[in-house]
C-alpha positions as CSV (number, residue, x, y, z in Angstrom):
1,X,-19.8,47.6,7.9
2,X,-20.5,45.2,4.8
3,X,-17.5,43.1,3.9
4,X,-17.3,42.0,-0.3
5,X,-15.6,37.9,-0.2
6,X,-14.7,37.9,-4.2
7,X,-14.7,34.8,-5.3
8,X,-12.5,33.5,-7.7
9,X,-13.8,31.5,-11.1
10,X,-13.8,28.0,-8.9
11,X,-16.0,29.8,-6.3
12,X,-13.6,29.8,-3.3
13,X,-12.6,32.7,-1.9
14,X,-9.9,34.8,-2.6
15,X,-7.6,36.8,-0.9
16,X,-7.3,36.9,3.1
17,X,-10.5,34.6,3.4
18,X,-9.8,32.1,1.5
19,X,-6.1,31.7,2.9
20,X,-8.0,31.0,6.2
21,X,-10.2,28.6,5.2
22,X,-7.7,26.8,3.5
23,X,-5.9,26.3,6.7
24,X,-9.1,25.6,8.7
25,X,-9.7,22.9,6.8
26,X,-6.0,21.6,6.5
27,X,-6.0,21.9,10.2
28,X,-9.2,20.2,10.0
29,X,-7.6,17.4,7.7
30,X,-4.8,16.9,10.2
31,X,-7.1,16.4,13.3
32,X,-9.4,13.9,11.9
33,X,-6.5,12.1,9.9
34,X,-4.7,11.5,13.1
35,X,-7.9,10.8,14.8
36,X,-8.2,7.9,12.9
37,X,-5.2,6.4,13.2
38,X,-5.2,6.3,17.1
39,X,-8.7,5.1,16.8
40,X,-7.1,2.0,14.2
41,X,-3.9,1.5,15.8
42,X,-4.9,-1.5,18.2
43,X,-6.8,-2.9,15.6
44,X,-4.3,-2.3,13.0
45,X,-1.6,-3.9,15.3
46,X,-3.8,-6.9,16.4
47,X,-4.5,-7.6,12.7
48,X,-0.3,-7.2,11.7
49,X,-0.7,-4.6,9.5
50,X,2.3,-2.9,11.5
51,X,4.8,-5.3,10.7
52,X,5.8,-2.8,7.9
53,X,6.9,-0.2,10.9
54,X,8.9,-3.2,13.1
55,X,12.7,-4.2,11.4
56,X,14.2,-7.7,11.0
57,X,14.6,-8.1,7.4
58,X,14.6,-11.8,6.2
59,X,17.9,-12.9,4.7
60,X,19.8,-10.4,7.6
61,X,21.4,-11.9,10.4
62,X,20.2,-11.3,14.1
63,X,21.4,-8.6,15.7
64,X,23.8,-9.1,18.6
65,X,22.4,-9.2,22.1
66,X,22.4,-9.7,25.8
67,X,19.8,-11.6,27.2
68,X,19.0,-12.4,30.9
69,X,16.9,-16.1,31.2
70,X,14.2,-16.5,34.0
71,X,14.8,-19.9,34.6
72,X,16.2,-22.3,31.8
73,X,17.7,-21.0,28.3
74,X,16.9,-22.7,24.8
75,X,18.8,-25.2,23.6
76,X,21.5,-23.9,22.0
77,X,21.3,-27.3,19.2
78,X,18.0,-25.7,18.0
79,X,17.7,-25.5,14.0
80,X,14.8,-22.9,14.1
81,X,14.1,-20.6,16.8
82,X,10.8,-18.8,17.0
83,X,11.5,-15.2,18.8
84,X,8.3,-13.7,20.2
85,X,8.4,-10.0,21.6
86,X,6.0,-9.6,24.2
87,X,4.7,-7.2,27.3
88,X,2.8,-8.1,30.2
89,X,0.6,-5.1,29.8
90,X,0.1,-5.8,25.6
91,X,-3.4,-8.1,25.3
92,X,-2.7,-9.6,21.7
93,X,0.7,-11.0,23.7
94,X,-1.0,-12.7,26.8
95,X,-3.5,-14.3,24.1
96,X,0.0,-16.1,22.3
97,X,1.1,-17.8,25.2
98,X,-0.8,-20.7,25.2
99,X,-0.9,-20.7,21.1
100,X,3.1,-20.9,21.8
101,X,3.0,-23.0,24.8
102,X,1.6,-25.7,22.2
103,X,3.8,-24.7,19.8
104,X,6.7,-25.5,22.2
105,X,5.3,-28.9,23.4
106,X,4.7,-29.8,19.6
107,X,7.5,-29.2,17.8
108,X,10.5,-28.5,20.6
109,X,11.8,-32.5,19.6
110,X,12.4,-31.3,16.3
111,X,14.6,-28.8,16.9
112,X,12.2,-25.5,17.2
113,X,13.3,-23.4,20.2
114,X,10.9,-20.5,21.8
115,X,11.8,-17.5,23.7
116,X,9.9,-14.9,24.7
117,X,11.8,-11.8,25.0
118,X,10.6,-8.9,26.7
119,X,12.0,-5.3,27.8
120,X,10.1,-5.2,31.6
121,X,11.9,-5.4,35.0
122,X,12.2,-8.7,36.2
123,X,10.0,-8.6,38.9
124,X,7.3,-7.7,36.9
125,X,7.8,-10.7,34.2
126,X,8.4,-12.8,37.5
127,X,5.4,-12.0,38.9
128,X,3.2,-12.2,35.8
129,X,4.7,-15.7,35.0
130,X,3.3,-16.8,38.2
131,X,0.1,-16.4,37.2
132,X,0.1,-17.2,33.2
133,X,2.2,-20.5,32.5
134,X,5.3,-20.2,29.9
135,X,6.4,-23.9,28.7
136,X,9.5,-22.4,26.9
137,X,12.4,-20.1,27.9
138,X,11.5,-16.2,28.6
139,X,13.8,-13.7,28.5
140,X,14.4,-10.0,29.5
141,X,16.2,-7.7,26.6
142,X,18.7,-5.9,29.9
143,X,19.7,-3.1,27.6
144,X,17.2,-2.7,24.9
145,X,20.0,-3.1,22.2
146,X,17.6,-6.5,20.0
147,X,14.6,-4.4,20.5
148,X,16.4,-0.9,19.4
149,X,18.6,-2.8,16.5
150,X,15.8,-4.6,15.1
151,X,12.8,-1.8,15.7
152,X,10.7,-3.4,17.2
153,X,7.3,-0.8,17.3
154,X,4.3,-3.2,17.7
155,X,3.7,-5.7,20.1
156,X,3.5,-8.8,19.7
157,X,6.0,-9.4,17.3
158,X,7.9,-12.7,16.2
159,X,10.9,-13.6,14.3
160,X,11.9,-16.7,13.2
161,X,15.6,-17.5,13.2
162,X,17.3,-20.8,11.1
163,X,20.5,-22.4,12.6
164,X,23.0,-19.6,10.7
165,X,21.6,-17.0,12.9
166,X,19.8,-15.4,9.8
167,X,16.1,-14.0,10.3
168,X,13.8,-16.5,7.6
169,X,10.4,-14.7,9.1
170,X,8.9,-12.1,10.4
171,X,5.2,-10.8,11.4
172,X,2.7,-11.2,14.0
173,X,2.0,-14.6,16.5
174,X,-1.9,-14.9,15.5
175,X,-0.2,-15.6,11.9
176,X,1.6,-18.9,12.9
177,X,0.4,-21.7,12.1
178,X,1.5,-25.6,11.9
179,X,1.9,-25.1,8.2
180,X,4.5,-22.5,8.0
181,X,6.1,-24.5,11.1
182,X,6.8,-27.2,9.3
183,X,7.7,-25.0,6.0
184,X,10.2,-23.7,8.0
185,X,11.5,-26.9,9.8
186,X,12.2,-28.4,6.5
């Protein structure tokens, strides 16, 4: 049997056919449109261009929190602390440490603090940190609450916190720099 498609004055189908190919091809849309954006996420995170998805608005205070300290704590004097967010498992992260290890050494006399602050079991961190050197303090976030409060997405992630407790920046380790340290040190 011979089946008439009438097409309509923009020459897609009408009726019953067209209906399906307009939802073969939104399905279609959908597929390749989340395709892509698994296929750009580790790029996309690597380059920052997810610090729109991760909280901590400058100006807002930091959220309350309970941290646990492997080994010693910041000093509490500090006028700016820099507050990394970082896995053991997350590449971009392992690549920071040493970038922050000089950070640390550089600029700890003049009142920057570092922690690194992590959501892993401590024998994980413990053991990793055995093997890759940390110069400044390293935390474990015990009940999630900084991470959850502050939406923290993408890793690595930083924040950087004046002496009021107030964030004054936010965004991704690869984008500090001396200059914006000493901006911010001012």
């Amino acid at each position: 049997m011979l089946k008439i498609v009438r097409h309509g004055g923009h020459g897609k189908p009408t009726g019953a056919a067209g209906r399906a190919e307009n939802r073969h091809t939104a399905a279609m849309m959908l597929r390749r449109s989340i395709l892509a954006w698994a296929l750009c996420l580790p790029v996309a995170a690597r380059a920052g261009i997810l610090d729109w998805l991760n909280g901590g608005t400058v100006g807002k205070p930091l959220p309350t929190h309970d941290l646990k300290f492997l080994g010693a704590a910041p000093d509490p004097l500090a006028r700016l602390q820099l507050v990394d967010f970082w896995a053991t498992w997350c590449a971009p992260c392992r690549e920071s440490i040493p970038k922050l290890n000089t950070f640390h050494h550089k600029y700890a006399a003049r009142g920057l603090a570092i922690i690194g602050v992590t959501q892993e079991k401590q024998e994980v961190v413990e053991r990793f940190m055995k093997m890759v050197p940390f110069h400044y303090p390293v935390a474990i976030d015990l009940d999630g609450k900084l991470h959850e409060n502050l939406r923290i997405f993408g890793l690595p992630y930083a924040l950087f916190i004046d002496k009021n407790h107030t964030i004054v920046w936010r965004g991704a380790p690869s984008a500090i720099n001396d200059g914006l340290i000493e901006w911010l040190l001012k």
